[in-house]
C-alpha positions as CSV (number, residue, x, y, z in Angstrom):
1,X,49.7,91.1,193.6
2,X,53.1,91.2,192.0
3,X,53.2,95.0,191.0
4,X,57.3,95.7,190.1
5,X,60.1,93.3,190.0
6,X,63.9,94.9,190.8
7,X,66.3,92.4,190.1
8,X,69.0,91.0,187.9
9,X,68.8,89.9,184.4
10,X,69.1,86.2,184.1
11,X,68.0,85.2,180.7
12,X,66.9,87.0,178.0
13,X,64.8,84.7,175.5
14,X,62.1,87.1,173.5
15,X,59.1,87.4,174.8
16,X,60.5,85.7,177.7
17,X,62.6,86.6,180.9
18,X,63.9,85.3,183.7
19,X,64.9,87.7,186.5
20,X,66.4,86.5,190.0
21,X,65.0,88.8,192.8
22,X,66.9,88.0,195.8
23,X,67.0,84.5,194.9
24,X,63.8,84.4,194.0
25,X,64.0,83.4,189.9
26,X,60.4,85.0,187.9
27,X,59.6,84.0,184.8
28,X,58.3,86.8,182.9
29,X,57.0,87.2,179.9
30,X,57.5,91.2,178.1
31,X,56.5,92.6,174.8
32,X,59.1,93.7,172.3
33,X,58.7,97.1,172.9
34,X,59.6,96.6,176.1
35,X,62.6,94.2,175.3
36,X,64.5,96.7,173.3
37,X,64.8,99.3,176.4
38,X,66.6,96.4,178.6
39,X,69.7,96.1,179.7
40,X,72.2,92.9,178.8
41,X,72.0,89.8,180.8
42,X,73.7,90.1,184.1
43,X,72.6,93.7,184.9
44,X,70.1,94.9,187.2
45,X,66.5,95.8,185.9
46,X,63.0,97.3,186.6
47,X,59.8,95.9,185.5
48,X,56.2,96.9,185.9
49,X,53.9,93.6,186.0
50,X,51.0,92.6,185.7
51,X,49.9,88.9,187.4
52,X,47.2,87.2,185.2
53,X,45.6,84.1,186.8
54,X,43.1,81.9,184.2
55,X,42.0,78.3,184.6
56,X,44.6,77.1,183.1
57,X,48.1,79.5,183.9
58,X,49.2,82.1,185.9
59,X,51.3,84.4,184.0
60,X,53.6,87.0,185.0
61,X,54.0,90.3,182.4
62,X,56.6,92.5,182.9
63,X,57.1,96.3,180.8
64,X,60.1,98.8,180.8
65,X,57.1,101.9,182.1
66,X,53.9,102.3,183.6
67,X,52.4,103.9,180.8
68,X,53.2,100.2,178.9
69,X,51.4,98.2,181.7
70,X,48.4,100.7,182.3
71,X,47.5,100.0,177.5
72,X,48.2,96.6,178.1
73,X,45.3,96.4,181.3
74,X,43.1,98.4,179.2
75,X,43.6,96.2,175.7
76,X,43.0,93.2,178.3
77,X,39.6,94.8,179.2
78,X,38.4,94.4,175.8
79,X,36.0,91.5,174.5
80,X,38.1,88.8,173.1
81,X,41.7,90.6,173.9
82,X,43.3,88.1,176.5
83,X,46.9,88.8,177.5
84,X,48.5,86.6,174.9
85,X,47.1,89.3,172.5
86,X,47.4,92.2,173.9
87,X,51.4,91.0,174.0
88,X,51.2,90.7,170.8
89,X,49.8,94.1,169.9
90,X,52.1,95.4,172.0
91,X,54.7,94.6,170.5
92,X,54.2,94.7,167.2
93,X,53.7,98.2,167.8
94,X,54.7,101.2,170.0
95,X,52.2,102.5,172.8
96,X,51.5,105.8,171.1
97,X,51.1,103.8,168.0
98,X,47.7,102.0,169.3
99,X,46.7,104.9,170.6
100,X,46.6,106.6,167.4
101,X,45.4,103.7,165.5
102,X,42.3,104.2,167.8
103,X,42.4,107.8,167.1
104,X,42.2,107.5,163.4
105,X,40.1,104.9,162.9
106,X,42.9,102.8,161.7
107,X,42.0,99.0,161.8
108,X,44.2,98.3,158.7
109,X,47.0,98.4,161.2
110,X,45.6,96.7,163.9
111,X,44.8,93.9,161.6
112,X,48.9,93.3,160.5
113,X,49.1,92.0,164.1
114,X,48.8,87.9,164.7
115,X,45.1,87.2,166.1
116,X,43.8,90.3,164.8
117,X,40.9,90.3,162.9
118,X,39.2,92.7,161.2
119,X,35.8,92.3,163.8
120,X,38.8,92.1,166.7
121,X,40.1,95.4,165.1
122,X,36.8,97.7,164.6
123,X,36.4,96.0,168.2
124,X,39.6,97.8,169.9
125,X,38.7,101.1,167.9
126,X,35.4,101.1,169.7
127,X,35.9,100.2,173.2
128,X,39.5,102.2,173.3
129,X,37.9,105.6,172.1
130,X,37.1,106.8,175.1
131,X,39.1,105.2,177.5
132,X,42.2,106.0,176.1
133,X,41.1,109.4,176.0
134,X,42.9,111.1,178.7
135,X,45.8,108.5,177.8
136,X,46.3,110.1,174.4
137,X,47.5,113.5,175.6
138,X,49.7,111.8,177.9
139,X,51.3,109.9,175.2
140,X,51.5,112.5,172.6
141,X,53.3,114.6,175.2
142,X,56.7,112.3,174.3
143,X,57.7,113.7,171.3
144,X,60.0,111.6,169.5
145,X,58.9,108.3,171.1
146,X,60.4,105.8,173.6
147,X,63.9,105.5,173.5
148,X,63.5,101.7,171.9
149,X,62.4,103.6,169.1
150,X,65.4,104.3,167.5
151,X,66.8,103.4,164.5
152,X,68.8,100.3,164.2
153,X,72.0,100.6,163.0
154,X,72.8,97.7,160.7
155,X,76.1,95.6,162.2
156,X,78.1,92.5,161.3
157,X,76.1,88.8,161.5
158,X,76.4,86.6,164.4
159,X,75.6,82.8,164.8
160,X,72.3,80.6,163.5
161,X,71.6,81.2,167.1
162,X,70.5,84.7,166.5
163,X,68.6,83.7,163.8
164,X,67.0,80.2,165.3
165,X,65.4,83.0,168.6
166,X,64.7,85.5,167.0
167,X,62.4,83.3,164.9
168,X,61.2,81.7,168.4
169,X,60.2,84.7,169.7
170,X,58.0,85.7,166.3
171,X,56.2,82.4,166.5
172,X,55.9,83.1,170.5
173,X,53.6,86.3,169.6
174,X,51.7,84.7,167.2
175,X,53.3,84.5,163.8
176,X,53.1,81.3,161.8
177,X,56.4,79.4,161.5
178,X,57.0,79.8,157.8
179,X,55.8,83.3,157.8
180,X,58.6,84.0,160.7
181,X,61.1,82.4,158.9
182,X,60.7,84.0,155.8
183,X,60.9,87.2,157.4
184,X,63.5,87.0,159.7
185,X,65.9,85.6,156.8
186,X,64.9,88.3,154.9
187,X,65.8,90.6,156.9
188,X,68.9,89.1,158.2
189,X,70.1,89.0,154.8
190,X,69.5,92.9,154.0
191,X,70.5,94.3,157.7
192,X,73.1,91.6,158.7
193,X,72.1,91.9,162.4
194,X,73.8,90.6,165.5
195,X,71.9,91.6,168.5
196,X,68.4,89.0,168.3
197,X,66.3,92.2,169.6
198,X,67.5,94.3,166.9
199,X,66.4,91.3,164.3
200,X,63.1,91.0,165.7
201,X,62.6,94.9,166.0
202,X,63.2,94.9,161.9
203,X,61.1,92.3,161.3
204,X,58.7,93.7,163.3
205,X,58.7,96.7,160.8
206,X,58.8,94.7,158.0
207,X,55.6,92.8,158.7
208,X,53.7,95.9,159.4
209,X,54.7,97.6,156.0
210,X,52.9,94.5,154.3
């Protein structure tokens, strides 16, 4: 069992990594949540995994703190979450996010994410109500949020690139191609972004206000 990867930063493609451990390159695959808190390419970082093994893959996920990795097992353990979901609830929305979701009864929000349904929604409220007890004190505790919760400061455009992976990355956790395009030009065009993570992070927003 892979349990933490320390290594350098190879490639930085949203939701994916790559991350050379002593020669050793891991693909890894990391919700947006988690992409905003790491460093620039070249630099060394710190992931906590979690190795998934199906009939048909074997996929290594990677997250910026424990707390990160523990929601993501425990959205996993739910009927009809598989990891390619609970990816994309995770980053479509901050830990302490869910966990208040699930608190309040608030499936309208779980719903915004791609794959969730209203029956996958009332689903997580139920079987996350008592497990995340215990987890929702812990998170509370962090007043203010993770430090990739910060507001975006808007700065000047970059290339297409920019554009052209950010959109990747949106149709990666789920979205629908024209849906990811639509918003990611939108909000290029009103924040003038030139960091892809920052792009996405807005978007991000922007789908969840719908």
């Amino acid at each position: 069992m892979i349990g933490r990867l320390r290594g350098t930063l190879v490639e930085k493609r949203p939701p994916d990594l790559l991350v050379d451990v002593n020669g050793v390159f891991y693909e890894v695959q990391v919700p947006m949540t988690s992409i905003y808190r790491l460093p620039d390419v070249d630099n060394e970082v710190v992931l906590h995994t979690h190795f998934a093994i199906s009939e048909t893959a074997q996929q290594l996920f990677g997250f910026a703190d424990k707390r990160d990795r523990e929601l993501f097992r425990t959205l996993i353990r739910v009927n009809g979450v598989g990891p390619k979901m609970g990816l994309a609830i995770l980053s479509g929305m901050e830990a302490d996010d869910i966990v208040r979701c699930v608190r309040d009864d608030d499936s309208k929000a779980l719903v915004k994410v791609p794959g969730v349904g209203k029956k996958t929604a009332e689903r997580l409220i139920i079987e996350l109500r008592d497990r995340l007890k215990d987890w929702q004190h812990q998170g509370l505790a962090h007043a203010g949020g993770p430090a990739g919760s910060k507001p975006v400061e808007p700065v000047p455009a970059q290339s297409q690139s920019v554009i052209d992976e950010a959109e990747s990355a949106l149709i990666a956790l789920g979205y629908k191609p024209a849906e990811a395009a639509r918003v990611i030009m939108a909000t290029q065009k009103e924040h003038q972004l030139e960091r892809c993570e920052d792009l996405i992070r807005m978007a991000l927003r922007s789908l969840a206000a719908v």
